[in-house]
SELUMFI-306994 format. One record per residue (C-alpha): x, y, z. Coordinates in pm, whole numbers, always signed. Layout:
     east    north       up
        X        Y        Z
...
***
This chain:
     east    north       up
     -942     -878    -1022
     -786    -1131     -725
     -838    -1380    -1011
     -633    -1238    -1255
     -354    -1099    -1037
     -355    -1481     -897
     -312    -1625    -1233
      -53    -1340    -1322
     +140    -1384    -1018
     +158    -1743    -1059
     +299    -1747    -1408
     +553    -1482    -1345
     +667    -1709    -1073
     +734    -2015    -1311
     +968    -1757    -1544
    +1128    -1642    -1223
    +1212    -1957    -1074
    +1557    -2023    -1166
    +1663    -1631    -1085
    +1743    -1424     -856
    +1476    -1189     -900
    +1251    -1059     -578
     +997    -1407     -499
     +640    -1266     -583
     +396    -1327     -346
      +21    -1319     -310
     -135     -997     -431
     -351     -823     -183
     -660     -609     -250
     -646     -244      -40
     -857      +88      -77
    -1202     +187     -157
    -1298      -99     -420
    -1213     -385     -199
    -1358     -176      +88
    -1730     -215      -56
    -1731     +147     -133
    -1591     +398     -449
    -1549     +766     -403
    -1662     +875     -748
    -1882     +716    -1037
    -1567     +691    -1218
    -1391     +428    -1401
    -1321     +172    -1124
     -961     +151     -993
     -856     -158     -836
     -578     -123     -588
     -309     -429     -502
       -2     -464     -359
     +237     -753     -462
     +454     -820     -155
     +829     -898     -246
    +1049    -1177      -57
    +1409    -1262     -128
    +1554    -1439     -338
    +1770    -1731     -248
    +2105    -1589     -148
    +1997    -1267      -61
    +1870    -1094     +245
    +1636     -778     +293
    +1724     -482     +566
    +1478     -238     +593
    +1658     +108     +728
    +1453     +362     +847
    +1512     +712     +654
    +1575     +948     +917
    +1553    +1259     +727
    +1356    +1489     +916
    +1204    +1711     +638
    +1064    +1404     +446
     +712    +1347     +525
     +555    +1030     +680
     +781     +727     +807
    +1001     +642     +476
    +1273     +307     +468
    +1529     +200     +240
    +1560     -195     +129
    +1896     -241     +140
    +2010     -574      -34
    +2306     -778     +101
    +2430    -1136      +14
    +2417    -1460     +162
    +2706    -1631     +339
    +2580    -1999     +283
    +2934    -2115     +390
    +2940    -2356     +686
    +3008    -2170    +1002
    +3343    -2255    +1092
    +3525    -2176     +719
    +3389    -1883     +590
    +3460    -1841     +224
    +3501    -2256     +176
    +3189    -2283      -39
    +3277    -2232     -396
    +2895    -2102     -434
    +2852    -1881     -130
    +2704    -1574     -281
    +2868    -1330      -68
    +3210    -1498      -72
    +3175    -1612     -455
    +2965    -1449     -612
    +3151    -1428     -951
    +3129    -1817     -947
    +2793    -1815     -866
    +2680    -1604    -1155
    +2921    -1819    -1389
    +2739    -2149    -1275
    +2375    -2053    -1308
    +2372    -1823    -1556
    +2190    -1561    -1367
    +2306    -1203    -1241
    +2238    -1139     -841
    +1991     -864     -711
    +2227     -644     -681
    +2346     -634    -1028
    +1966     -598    -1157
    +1700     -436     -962
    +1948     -203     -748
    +2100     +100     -732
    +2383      +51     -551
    +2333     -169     -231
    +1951      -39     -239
    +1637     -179     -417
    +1527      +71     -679
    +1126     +133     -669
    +1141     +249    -1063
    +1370      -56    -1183
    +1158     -320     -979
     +825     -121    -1135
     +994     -159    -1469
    +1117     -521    -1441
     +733     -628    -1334
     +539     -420    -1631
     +804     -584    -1881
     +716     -915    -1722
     +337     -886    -1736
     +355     -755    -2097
     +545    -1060    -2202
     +339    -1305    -2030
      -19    -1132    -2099
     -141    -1403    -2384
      -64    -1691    -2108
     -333    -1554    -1924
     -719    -1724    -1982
     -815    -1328    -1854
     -634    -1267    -2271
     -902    -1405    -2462
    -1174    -1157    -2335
    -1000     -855    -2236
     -785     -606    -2433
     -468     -514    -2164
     -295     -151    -2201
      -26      -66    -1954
      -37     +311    -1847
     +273     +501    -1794
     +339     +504    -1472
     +742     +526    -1237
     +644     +359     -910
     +336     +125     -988
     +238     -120    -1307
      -68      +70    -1373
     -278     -199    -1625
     -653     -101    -1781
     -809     -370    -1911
    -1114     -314    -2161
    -1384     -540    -2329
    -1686     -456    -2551
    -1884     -380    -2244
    -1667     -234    -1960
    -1311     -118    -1854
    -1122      -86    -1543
     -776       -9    -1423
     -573     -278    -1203
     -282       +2    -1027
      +10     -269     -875
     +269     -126     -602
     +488     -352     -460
     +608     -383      -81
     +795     -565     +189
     +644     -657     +480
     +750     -517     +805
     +788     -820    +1062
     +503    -1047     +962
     +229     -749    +1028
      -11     -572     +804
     +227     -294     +765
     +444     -284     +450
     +676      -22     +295
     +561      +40      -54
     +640     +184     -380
     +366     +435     -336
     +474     +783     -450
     +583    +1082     -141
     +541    +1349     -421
     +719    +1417     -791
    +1063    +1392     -592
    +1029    +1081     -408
    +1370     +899     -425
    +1388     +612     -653
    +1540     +382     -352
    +1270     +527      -83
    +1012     +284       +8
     +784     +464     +220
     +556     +317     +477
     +203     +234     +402
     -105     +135     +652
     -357      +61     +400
     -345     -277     +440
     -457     -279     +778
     -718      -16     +741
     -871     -193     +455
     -864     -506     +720
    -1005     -281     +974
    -1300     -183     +730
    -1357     -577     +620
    -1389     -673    +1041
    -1651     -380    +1090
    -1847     -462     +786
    -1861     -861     +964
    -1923     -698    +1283
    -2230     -431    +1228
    -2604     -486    +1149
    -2621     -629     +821
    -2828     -327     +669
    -2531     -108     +854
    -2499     +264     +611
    -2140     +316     +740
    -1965     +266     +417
    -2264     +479     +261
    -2161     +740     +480
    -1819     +693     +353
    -1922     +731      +17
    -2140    +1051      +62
    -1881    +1215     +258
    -1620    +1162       +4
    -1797    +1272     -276
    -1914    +1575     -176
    -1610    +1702      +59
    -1347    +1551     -201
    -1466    +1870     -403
    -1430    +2083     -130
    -1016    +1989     -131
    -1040    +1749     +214
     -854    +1431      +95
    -1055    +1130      +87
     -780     +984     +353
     -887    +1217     +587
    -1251    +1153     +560
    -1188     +784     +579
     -961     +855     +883
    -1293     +984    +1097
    -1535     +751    +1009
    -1293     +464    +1107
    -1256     +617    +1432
    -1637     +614    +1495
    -1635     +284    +1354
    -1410     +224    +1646
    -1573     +404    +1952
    -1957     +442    +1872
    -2127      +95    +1910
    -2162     -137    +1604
    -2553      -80    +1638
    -2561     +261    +1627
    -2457     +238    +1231
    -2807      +77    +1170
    -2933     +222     +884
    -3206     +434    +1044
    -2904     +652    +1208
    -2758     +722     +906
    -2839    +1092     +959
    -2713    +1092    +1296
    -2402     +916    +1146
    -2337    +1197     +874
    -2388    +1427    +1141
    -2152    +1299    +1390
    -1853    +1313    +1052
    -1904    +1642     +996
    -1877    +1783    +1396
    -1583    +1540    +1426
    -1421    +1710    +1104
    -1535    +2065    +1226
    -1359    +1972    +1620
    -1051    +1841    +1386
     -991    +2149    +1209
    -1078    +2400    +1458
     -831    +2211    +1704
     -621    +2124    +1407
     -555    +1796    +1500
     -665    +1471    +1389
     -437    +1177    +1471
     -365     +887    +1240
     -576     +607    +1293
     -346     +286    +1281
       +5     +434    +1437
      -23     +414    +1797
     -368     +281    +1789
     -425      +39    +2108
     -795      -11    +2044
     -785     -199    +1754
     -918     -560    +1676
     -677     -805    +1756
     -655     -954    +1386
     -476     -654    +1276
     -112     -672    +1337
     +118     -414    +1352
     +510     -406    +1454
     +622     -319    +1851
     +728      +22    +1699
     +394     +109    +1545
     +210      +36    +1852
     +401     +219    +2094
     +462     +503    +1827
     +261     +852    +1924
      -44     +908    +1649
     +105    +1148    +1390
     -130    +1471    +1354
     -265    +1458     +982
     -344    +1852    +1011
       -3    +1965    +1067
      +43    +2123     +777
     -253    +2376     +927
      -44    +2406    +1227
     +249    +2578    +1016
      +25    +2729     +758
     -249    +2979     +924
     -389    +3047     +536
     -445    +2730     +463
     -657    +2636     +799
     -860    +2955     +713
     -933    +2826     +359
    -1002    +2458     +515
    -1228    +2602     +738
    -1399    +2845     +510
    -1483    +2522     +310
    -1582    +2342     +623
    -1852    +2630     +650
    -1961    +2651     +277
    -2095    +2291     +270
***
């Protein structure tokens, strides 16, 4: 899969080089199949995010969305021009895209950002997601991948979902695009808030770094360690049970992070299962279980996050029970039926 978004990524950045299109960069692999582990026994689903850069003449501001009924930390990419006019005569170079931009488009033939991918000063998730599926579509037979595998693109507003199928087996590639947030592992991402999600939001996303995390403990542990079995069991069976497989994840990395790296020999792999399911039970009776990366200080050095993530306090991914008492009853009458 790396392979083929490698090879795709590099030919879309030949077409692109002479525009003024977001700069591609190296996809990277996130979630549960480039974790070691896969939730269900269902056609495998391959998750990447493409991380965008600017173009030249163009800069990226990432505003924070301070809406307080929005969920989660959400920004806004908002797109501005280039002064590339020396510093003392502002407006002297004849192809300073913020001063000229008129010229600029006249000379190399090519619209800015903001007259593509944008709505208004903002970078539109849906247009980028439609600009990118167009691309790959056009370029699929330049790819060696071609000659052995039949590519469909799935409908889809704010990722390039792709399946690709041979005589033998089929899997789905699901792109979402980001910018990174101050050389860290943290991005904000096309990833969807809900069936309203703005088309210019670009909320925040963390599973970059918790798909790093996972990758150091699996270097760390015993190498016949059952942790990410215990992943896999637990999500299975409490997935049906309506506990999102982000909150199951959530308390097995924080084991993974305060019970010793022996302990998840494989001979404790009762004791492991065991210790999920009181830390879920504690969770929802107390109805509290804090994020794992935001305001994490325990966490392996390799993982880098931005001052404000570090010093942030842990959002509580039970709130919602907080504010809905039917809802922890149900969660907890499905704690007790397993």
């Amino acid at each position: 899969t790396m392979a083929l978004m490698a090879n795709l990524t590099s030919v879309l950045r030949r077409a692109l080089g002479r525009t003024f299109y977001p700069v591609l960069q190296q996809a990277i692999g996130f979630g549960s199949a480039f974790e070691g582990w896969t939730a269900s026994e269902e056609e495998v689903t391959y998750r990447v995010l493409v991380p965008l850069t600017t173009p030249l003449g163009h800069i990226f501001y990432l505003e924070r969305d301070t809406d307080q009924q929005a969920s989660g930390r959400n920004f806004c990419v908002h797109v501005n021009l280039e002064c590339r006019c020396p510093r003392e005569q502002q407006g002297a170079y004849m192809l300073c895209f913020l001063h000229h931009p008129d010229v600029v488009r006249g000379v190399t033939g090519q619209p800015n950002l903001l007259d593509t991918l944008c709505t208004g000063s903002y970078l539109d998730v849906k247009k980028t997601v439609r600009w990118f599926c167009t691309l790959v579509r056009a370029s699929w037979q330049r790819l060696p991948q071609s000659r052995s595998w039949h590519l469909v693109l799935l409908p889809s507003k704010r990722s390039c979902n792709l399946r690709l199928t041979n005589s033998q087996e089929s899997f789905q590639v699901r792109v979402l695009f980001g910018v990174q947030r101050h050389g860290s592992d943290i991005f904000i991402s096309s990833r969807s808030r809900g069936a309203h999600t703005p088309s210019t939001m670009w909320p925040e996303t963390y599973s970059v770094a918790e798909t790093k995390f996972l990758r150091h403990m699996a270097r760390q542990a015993p190498q016949d360690s059952s942790h990410l079995k215990c992943l896999q069991l637990l999500s299975g069976i409490l997935a049906h049970k309506d506990f999102s497989i982000h909150t199951i994840k959530t308390i097995v990395m924080r084991l993974l992070n305060t019970v010793p790296v022996s302990q998840w020999h494989r001979r404790y792999f009762l004791l492991q299962l065991s210790d999920a399911l009181e830390q879920l039970r504690l969770s929802l009776e107390e109805k509290h279980l804090e994020h794992f990366i935001v305001g994490n200080q325990r966490l392996p050095e390799e993982i880098r996050l931005p001052p404000d993530i570090q010093r942030a306090r842990p959002p509580n991914l039970f709130h919602s029970l907080v504010q809905d008492p039917a809802a922890h009853s149900q969660a907890m009458q499905a704690y007790l039926d397993l």
